[in-house]
N, C-alpha and C positions, 0 to 999 in steps of 0.2 A: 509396582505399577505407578506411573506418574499421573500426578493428575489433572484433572483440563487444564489451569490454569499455569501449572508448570510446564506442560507442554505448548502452553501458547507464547510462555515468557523463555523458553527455546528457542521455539521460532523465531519470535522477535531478534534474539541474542545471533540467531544464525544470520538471519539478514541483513542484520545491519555491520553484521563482520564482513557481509558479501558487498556490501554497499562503499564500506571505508575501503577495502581493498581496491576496487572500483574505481575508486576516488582517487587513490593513489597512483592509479595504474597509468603510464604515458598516452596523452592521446593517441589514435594513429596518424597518418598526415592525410590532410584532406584528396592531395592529391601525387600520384605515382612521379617520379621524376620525367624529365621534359626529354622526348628522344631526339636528340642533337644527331643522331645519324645522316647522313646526305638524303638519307630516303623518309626522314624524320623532319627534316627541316621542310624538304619540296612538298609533306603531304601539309605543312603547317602554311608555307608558302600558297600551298592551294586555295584557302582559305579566303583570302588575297583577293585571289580572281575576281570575284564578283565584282566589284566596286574599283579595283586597280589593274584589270585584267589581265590575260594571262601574261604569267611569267610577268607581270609588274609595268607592262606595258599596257597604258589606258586607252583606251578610242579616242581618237581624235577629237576634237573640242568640246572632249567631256571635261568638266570641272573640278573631277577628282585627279590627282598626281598621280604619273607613272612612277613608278619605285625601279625599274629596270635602269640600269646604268647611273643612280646616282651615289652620291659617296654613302659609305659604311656610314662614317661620322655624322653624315646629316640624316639618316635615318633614324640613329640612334639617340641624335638630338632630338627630332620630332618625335619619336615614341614616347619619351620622357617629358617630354612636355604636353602632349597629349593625358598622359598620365597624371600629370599634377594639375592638369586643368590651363596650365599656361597659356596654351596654344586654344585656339577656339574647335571648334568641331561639331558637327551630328549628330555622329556615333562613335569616332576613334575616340575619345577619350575615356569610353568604356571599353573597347575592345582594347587599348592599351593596356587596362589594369589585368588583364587574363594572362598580361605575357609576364613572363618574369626574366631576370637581367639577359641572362644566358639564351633565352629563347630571341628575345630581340636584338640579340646581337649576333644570333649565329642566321636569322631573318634578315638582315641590314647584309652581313655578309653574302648571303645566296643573292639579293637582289642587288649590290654593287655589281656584282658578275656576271648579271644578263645584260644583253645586247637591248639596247633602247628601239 
């Protein structure tokens, strides 16, 4: 029969095996990969609406930019500059950090391809 104290420096000894192991262990990734599907992009594209209205085309003498019809290349400019802070902004320079490369390029793509 063991006793208290060797059964608490047990304990101890199991835990902190469970602890290093733990520690070693890969984090998981914070988040699931980005669904690039067409039905992936348009629901990310949705997103959009509010403030760039639909399909990327803004209300008339609103002050925010239609994204509908203009180039891949400048979209993907401005994200990245939004991103770094380059570019001024509101709010896009936070919503740009959420995207990552692939998402705002395949976002730049869907929006070159709508009709202004």
């Amino acid at each position: 029969m063991m006793s208290r104290a060797a059964r608490a420096l047990a304990g101890l000894a199991a835990a902190a095996g469970a602890t290093l192991a733990a520690a070693q262990s890969p984090a998981p990734p914070a988040f699931g990969e980005p669904n690039l599907s067409p039905n992936g992009v348009r629901s990310m594209a949705a997103n959009c609406a509010a403030c760039h209205g639909t399909g990327g085309r803004a209300v008339a003498g609103s002050p925010v930019a239609s994204l509908a019809g203009k180039s891949r290349d400048e979209i993907v400019q401005s994200m990245a500059q939004f991103k770094s802070g380059a570019k001024p902004a509101t709010v896009m320079h936070q919503i740009a950090k959420g995207f990552g490369d692939a998402e705002i390029a395949a976002l730049a793509e869907y929006f070159s391809k709508q009709r202004r």
